[in-house]
Biopython code that builds the backbone (N, CA, C, O; Angstrom):
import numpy as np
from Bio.PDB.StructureBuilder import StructureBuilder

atoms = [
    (1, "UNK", "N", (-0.588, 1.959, -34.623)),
    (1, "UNK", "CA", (-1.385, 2.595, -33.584)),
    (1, "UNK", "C", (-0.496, 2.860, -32.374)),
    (1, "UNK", "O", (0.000, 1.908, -31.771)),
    (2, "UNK", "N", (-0.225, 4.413, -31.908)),
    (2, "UNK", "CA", (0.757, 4.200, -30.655)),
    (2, "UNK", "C", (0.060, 4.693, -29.622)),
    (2, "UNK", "O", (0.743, 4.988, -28.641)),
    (3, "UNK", "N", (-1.693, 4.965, -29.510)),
    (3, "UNK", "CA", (-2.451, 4.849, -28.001)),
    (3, "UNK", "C", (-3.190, 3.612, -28.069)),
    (3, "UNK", "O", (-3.646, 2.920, -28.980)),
    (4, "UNK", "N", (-3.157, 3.552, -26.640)),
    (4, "UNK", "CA", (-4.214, 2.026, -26.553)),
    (4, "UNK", "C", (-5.740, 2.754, -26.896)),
    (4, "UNK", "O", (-5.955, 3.966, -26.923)),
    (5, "UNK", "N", (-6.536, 1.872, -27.099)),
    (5, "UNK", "CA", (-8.188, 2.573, -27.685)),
    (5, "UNK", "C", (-8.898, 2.716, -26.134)),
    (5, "UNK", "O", (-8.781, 2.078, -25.087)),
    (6, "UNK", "N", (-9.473, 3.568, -26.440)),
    (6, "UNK", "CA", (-10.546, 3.690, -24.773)),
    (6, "UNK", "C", (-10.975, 2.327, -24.196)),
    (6, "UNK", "O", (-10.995, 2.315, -22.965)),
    (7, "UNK", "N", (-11.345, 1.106, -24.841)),
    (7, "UNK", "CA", (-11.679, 0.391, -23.970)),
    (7, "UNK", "C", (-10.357, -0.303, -23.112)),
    (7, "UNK", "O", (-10.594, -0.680, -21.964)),
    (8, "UNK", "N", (-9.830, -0.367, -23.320)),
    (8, "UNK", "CA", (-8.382, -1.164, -23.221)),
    (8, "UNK", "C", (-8.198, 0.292, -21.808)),
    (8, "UNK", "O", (-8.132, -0.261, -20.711)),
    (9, "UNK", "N", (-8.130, 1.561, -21.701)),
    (9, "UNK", "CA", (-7.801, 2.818, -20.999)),
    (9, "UNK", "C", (-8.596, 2.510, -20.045)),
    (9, "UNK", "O", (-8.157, 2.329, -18.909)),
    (10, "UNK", "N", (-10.000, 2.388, -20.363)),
    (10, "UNK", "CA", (-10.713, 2.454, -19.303)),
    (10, "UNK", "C", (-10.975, 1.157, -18.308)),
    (10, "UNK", "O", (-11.432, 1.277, -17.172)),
    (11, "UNK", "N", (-10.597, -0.158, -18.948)),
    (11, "UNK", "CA", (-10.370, -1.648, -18.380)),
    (11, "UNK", "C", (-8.799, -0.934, -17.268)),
    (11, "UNK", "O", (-8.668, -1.089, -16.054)),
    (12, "UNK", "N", (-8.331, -0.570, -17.730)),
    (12, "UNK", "CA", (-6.911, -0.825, -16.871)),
    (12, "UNK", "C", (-6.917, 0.060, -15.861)),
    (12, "UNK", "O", (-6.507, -0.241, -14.740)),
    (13, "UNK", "N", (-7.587, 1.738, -16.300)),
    (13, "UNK", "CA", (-8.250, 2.713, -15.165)),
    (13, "UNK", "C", (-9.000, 1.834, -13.739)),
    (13, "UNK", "O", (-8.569, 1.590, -12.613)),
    (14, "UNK", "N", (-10.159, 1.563, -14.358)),
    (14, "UNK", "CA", (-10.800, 0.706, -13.029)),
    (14, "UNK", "C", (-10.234, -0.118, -12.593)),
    (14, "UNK", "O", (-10.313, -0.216, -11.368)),
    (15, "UNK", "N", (-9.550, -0.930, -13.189)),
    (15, "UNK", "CA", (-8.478, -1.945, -12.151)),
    (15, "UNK", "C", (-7.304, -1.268, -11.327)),
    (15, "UNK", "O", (-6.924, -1.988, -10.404)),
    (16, "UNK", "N", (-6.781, -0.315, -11.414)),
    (16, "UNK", "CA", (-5.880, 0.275, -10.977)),
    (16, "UNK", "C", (-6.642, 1.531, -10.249)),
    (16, "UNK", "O", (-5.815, 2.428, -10.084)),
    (17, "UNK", "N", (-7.456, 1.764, -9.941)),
    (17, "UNK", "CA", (-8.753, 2.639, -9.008)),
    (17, "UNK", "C", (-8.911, 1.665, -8.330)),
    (17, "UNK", "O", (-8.700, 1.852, -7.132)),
    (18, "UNK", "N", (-9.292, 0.381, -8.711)),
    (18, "UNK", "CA", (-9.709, -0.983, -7.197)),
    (18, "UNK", "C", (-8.818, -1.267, -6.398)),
    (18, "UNK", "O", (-9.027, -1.509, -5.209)),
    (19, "UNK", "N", (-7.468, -1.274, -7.068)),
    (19, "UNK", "CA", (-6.294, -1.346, -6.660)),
    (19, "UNK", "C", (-5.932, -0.501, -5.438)),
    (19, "UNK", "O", (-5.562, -0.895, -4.332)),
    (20, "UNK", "N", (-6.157, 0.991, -5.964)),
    (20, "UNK", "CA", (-5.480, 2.178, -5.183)),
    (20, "UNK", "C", (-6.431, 2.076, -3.943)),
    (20, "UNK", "O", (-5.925, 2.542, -2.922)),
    (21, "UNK", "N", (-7.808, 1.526, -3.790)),
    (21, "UNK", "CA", (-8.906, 1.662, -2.927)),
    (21, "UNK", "C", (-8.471, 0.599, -1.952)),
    (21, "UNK", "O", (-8.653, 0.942, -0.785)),
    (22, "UNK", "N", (-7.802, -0.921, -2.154)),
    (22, "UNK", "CA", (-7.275, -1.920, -1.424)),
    (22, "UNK", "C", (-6.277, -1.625, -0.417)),
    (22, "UNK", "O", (-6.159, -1.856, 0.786)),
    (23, "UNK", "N", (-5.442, -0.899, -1.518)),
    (23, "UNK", "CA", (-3.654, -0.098, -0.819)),
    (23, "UNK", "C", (-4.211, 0.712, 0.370)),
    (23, "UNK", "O", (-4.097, 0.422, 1.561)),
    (24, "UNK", "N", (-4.841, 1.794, -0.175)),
    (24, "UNK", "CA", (-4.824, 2.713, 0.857)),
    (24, "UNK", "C", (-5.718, 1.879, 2.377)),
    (24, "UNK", "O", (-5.432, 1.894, 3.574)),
    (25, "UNK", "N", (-6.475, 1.442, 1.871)),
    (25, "UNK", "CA", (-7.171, 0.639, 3.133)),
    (25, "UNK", "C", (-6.284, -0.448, 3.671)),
    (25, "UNK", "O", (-6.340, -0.466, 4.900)),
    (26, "UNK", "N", (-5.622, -1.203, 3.256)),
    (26, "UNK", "CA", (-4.882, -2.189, 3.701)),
    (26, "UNK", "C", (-3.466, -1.058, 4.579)),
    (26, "UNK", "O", (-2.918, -1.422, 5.620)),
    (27, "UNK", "N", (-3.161, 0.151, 3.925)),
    (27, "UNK", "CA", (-2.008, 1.106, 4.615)),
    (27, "UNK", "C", (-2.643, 1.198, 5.966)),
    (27, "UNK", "O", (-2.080, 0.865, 7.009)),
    (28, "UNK", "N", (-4.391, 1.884, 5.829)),
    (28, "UNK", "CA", (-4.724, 2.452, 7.303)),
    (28, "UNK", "C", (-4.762, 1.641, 8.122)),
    (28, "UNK", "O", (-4.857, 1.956, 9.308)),
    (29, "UNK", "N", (-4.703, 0.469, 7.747)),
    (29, "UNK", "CA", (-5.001, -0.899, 8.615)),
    (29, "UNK", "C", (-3.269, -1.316, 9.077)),
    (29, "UNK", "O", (-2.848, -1.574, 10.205)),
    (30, "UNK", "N", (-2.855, -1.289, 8.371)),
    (30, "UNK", "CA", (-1.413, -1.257, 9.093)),
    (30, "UNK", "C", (-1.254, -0.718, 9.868)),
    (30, "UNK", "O", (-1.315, -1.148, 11.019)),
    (31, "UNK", "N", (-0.961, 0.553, 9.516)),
    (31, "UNK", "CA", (-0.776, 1.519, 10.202)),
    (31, "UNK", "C", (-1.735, 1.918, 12.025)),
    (31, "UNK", "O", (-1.396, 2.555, 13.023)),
    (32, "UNK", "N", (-2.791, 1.251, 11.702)),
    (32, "UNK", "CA", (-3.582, 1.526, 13.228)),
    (32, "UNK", "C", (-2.925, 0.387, 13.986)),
    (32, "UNK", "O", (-2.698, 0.552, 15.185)),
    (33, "UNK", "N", (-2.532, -0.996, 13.266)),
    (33, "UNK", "CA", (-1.981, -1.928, 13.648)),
    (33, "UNK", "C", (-0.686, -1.600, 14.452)),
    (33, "UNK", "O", (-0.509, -1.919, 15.628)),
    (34, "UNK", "N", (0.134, -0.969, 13.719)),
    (34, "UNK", "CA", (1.407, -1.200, 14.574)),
    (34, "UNK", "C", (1.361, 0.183, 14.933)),
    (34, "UNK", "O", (2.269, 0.299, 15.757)),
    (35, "UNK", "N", (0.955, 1.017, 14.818)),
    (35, "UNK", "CA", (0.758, 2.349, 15.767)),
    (35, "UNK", "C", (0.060, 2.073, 17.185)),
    (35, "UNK", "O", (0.622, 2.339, 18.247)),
    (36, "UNK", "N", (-0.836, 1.682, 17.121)),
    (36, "UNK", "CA", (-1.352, 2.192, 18.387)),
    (36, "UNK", "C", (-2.224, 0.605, 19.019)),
    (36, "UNK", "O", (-3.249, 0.594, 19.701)),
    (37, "UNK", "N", (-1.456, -0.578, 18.548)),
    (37, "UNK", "CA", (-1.974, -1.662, 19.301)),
    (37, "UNK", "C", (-1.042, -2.471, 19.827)),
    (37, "UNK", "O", (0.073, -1.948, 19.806)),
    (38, "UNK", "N", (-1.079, -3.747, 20.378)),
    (38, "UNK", "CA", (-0.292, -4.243, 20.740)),
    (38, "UNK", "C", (-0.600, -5.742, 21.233)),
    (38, "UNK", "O", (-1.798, -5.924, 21.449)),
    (39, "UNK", "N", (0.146, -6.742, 21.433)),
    (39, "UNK", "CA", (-0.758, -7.763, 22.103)),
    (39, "UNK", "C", (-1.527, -7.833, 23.330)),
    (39, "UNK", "O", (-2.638, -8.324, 23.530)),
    (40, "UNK", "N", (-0.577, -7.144, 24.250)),
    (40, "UNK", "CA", (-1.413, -6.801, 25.292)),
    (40, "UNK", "C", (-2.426, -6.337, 25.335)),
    (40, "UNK", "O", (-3.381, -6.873, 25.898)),
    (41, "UNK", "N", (-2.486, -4.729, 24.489)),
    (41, "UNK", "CA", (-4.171, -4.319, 24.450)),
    (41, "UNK", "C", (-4.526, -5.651, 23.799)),
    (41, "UNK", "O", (-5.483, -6.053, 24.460)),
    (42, "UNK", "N", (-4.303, -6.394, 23.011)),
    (42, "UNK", "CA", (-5.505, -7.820, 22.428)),
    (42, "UNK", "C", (-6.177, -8.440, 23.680)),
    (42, "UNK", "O", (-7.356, -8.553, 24.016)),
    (43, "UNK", "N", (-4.479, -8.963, 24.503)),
    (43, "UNK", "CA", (-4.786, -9.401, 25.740)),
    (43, "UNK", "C", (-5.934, -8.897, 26.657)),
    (43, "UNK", "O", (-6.697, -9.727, 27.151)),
    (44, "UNK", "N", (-6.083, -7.631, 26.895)),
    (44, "UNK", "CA", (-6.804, -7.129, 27.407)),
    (44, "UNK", "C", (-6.084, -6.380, 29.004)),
    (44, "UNK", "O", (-6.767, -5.969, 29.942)),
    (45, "UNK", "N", (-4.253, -6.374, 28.917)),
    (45, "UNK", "CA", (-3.386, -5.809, 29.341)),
    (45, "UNK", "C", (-3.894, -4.190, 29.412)),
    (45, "UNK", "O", (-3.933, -3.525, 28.377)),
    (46, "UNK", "N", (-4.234, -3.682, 30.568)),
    (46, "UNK", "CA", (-4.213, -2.260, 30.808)),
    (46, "UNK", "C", (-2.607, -1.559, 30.505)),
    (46, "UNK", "O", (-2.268, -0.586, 29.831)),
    (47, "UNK", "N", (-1.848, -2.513, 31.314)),
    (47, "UNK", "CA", (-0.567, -1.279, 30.819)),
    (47, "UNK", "C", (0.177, -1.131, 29.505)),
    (47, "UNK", "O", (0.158, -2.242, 28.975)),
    (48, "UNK", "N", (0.881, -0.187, 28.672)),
    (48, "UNK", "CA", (1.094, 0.196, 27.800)),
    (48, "UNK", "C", (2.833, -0.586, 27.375)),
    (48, "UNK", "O", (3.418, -0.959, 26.359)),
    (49, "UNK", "N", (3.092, -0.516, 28.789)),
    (49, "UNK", "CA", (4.523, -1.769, 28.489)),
    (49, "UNK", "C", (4.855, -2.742, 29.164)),
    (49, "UNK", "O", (4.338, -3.075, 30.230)),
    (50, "UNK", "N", (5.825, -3.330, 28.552)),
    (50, "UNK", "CA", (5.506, -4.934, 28.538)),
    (50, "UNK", "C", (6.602, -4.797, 29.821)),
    (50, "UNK", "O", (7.458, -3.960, 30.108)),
    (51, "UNK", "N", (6.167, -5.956, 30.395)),
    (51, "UNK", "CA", (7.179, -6.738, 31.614)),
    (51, "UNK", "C", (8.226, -7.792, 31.366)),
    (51, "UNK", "O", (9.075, -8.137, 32.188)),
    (52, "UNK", "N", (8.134, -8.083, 30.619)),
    (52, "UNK", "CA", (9.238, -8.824, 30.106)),
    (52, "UNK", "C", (10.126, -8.839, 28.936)),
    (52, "UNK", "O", (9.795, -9.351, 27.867)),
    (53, "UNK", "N", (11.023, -8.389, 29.105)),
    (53, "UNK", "CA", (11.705, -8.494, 27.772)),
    (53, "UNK", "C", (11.270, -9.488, 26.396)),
    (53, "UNK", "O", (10.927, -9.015, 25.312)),
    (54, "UNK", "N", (11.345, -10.615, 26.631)),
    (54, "UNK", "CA", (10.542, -11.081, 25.577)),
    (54, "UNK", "C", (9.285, -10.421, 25.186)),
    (54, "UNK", "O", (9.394, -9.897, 24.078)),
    (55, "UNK", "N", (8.442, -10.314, 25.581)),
    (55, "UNK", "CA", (7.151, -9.623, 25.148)),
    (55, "UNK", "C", (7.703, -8.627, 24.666)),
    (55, "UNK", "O", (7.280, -8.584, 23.511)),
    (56, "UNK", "N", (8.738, -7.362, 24.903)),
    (56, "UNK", "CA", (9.475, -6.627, 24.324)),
    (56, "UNK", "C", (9.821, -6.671, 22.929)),
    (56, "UNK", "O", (9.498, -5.894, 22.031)),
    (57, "UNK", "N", (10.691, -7.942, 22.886)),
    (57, "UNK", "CA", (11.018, -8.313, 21.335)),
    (57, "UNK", "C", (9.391, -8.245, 20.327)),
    (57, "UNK", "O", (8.975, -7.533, 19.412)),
    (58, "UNK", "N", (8.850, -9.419, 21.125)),
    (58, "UNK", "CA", (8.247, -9.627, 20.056)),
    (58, "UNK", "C", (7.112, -8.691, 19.772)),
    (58, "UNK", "O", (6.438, -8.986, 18.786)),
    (59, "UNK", "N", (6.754, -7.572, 20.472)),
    (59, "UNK", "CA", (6.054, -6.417, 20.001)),
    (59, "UNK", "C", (6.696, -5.569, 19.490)),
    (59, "UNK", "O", (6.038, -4.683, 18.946)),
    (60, "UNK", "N", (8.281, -5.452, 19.431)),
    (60, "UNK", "CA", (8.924, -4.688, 18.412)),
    (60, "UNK", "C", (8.796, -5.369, 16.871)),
    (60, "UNK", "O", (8.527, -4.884, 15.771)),
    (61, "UNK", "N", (9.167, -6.924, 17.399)),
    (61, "UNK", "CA", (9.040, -7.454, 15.778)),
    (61, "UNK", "C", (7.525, -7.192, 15.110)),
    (61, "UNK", "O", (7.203, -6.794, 13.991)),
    (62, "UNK", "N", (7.079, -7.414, 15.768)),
    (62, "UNK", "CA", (5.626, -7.669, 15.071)),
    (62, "UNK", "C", (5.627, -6.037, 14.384)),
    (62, "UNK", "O", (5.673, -5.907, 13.161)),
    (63, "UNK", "N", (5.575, -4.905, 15.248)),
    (63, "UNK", "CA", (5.462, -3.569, 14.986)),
    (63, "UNK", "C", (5.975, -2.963, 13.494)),
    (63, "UNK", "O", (5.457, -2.145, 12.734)),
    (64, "UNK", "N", (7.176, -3.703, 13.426)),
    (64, "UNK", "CA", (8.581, -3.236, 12.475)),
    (64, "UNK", "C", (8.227, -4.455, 11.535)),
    (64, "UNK", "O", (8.861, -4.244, 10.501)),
    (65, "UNK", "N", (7.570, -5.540, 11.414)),
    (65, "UNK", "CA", (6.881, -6.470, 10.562)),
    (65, "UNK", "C", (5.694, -5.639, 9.307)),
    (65, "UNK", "O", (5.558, -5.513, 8.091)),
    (66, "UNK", "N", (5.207, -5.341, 10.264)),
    (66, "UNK", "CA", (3.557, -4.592, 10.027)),
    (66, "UNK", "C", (4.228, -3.191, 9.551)),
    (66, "UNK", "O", (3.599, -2.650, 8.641)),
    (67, "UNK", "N", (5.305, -2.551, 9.964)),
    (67, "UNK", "CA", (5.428, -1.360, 9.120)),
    (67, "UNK", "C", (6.206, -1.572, 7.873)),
    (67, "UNK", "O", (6.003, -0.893, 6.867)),
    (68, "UNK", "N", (7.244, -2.671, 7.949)),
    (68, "UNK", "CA", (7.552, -2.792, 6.470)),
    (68, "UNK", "C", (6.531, -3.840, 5.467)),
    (68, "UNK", "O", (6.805, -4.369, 4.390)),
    (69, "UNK", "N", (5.424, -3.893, 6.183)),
    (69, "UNK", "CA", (4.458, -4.407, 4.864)),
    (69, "UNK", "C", (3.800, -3.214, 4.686)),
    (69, "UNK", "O", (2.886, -3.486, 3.909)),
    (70, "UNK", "N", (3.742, -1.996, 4.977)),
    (70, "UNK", "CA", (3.237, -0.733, 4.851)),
    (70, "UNK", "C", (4.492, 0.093, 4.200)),
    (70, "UNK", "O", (4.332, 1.263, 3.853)),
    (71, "UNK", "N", (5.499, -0.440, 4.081)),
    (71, "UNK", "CA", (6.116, 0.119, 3.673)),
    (71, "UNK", "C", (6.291, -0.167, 1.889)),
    (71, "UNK", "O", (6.261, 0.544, 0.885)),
    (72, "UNK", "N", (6.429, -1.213, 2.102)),
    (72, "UNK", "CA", (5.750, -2.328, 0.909)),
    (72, "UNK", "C", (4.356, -1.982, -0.062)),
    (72, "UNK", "O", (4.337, -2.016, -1.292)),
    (73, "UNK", "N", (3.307, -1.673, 0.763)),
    (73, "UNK", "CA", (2.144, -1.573, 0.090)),
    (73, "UNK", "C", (2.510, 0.185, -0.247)),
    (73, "UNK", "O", (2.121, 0.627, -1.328)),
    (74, "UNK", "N", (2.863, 0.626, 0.210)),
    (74, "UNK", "CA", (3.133, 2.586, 0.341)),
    (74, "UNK", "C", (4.076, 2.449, -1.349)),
    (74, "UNK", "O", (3.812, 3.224, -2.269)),
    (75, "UNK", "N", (5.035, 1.459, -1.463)),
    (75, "UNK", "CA", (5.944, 2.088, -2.644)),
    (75, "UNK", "C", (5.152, 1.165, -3.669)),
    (75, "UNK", "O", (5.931, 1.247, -4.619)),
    (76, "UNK", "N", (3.912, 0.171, -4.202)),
    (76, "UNK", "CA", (2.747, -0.231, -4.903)),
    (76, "UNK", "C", (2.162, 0.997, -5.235)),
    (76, "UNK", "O", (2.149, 1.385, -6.403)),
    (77, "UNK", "N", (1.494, 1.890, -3.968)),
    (77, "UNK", "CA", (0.284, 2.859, -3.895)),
    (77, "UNK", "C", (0.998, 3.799, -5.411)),
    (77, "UNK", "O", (0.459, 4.188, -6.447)),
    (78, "UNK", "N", (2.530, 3.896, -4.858)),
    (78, "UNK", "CA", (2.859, 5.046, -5.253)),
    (78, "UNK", "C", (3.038, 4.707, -7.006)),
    (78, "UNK", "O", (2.930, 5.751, -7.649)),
    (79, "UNK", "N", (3.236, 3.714, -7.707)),
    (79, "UNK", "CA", (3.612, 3.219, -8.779)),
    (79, "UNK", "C", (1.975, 3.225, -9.228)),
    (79, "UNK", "O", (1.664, 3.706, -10.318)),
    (80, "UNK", "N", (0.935, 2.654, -8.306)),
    (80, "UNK", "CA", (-0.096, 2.291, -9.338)),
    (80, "UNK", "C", (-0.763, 4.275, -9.579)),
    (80, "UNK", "O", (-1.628, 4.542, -10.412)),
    (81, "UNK", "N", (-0.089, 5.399, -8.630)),
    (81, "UNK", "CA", (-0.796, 6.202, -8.961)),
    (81, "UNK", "C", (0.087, 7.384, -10.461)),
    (81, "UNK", "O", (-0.361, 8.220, -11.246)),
    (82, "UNK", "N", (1.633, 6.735, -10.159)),
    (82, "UNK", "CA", (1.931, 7.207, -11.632)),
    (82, "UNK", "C", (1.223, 6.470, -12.750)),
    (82, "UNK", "O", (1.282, 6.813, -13.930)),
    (83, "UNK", "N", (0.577, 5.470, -12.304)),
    (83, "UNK", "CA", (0.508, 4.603, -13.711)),
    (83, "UNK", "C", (-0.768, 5.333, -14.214)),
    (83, "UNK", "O", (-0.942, 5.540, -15.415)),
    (84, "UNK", "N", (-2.211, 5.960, -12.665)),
    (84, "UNK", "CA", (-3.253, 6.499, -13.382)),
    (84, "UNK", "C", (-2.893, 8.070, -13.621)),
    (84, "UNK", "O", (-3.893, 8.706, -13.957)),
    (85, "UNK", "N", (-1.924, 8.704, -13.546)),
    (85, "UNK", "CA", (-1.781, 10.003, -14.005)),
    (85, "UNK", "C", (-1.232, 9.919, -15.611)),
    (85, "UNK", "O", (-1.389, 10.842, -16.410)),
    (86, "UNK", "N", (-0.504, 8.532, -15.955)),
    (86, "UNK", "CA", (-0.145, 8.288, -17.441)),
    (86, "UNK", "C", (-1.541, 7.995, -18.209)),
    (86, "UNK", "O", (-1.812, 8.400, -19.339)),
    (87, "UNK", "N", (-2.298, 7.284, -17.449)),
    (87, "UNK", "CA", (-4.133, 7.493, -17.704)),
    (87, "UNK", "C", (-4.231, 8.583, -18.475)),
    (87, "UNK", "O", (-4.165, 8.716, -19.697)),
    (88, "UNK", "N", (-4.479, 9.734, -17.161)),
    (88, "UNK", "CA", (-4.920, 10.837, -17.798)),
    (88, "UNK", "C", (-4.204, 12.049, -18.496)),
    (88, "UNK", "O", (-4.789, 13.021, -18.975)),
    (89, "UNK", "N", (-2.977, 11.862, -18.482)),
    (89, "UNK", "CA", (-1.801, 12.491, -19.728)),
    (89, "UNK", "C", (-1.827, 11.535, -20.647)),
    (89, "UNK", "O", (-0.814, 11.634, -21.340)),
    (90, "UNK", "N", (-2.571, 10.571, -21.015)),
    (90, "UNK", "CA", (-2.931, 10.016, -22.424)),
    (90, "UNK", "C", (-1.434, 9.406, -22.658)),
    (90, "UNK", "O", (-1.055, 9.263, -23.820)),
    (91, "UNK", "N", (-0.534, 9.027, -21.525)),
    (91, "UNK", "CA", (0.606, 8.649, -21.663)),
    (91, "UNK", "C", (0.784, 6.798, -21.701)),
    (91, "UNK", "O", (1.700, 6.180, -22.243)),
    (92, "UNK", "N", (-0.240, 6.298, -21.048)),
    (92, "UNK", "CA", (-0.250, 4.929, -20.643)),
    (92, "UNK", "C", (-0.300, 4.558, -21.444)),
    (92, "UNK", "O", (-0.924, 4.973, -22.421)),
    (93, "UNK", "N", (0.855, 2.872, -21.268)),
    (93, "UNK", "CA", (1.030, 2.050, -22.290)),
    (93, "UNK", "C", (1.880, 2.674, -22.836)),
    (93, "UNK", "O", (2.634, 1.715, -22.998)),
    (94, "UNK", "N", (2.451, 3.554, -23.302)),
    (94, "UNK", "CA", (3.754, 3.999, -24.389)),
    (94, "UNK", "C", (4.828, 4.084, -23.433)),
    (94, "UNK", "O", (4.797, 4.195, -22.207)),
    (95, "UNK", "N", (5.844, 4.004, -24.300)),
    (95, "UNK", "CA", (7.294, 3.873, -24.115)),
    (95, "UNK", "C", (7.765, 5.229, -23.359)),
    (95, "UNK", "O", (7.536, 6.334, -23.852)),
    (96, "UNK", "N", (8.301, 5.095, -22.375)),
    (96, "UNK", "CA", (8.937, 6.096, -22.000)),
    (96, "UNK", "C", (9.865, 7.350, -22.589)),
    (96, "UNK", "O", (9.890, 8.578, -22.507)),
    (97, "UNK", "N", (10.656, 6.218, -23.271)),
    (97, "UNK", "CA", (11.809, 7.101, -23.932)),
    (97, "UNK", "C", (11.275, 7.582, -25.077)),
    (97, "UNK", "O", (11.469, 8.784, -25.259)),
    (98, "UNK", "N", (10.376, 6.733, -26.286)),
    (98, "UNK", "CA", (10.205, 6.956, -27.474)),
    (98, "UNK", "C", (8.739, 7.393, -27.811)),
    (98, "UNK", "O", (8.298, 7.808, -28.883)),
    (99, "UNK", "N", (7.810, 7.099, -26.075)),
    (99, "UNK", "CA", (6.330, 7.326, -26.526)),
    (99, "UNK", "C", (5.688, 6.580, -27.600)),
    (99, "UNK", "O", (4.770, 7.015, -28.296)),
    (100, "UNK", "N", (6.239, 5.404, -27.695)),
    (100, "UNK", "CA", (5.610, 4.427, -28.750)),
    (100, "UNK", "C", (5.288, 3.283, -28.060)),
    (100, "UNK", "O", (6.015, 2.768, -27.210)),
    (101, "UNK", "N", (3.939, 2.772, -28.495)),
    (101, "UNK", "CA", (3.810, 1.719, -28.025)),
    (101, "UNK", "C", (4.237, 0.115, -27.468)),
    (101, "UNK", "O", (3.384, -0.607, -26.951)),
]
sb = StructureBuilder()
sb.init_structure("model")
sb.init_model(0)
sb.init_chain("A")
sb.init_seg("    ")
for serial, (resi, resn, name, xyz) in enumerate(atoms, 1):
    if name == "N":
        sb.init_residue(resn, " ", resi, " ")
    sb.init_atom(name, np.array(xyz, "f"), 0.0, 1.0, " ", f" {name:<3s}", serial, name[0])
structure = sb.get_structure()
């Protein structure tokens, strides 16, 4: 047998659809994170930059933290959505090179 049978297609489809629904929400959430917040706005800081160098650092780190876990979840997104286009080119599960299971 060198396709998996529909149930086995369609078990791994919906898990990898729940998947892609987590990523992308966990991306926008990054992304509003280190775009456009900061501790200060948490603080409740009106101004947009910091007064002290330290506070400096550590809103760069945090920023550049939060974008390489978006950067992280972004190259996941991108693997689990070749995996559902091998879905639907009836490609999933087979071998790359040989198309065999």
């Amino acid at each position: 047998m060198d396709k998996m049978d529909k149930k086995d297609l369609k078990f791994f489809k919906e898990l990898l659809l729940k998947k892609k629904e987590e990523l992308t929400k966990g991306l926008h959430h990054v992304a509003d994170d280190a775009l456009n917040t900061s501790g200060r706005d948490v603080a409740g800081d009106l101004s947009a930059y910091s007064l002290h160098m330290a506070d400096m650092a550590t809103d760069n780190y945090d920023r550049e933290f939060s974008l390489g876990l978006g950067d992280n979840e972004q190259k996941i997104l991108n693997r689990v959505n070749d995996a559902l286009e091998k879905i639907n080119g009836h490609k999933f599960g087979l071998c790359e090179l040989c198309e065999k299971k």
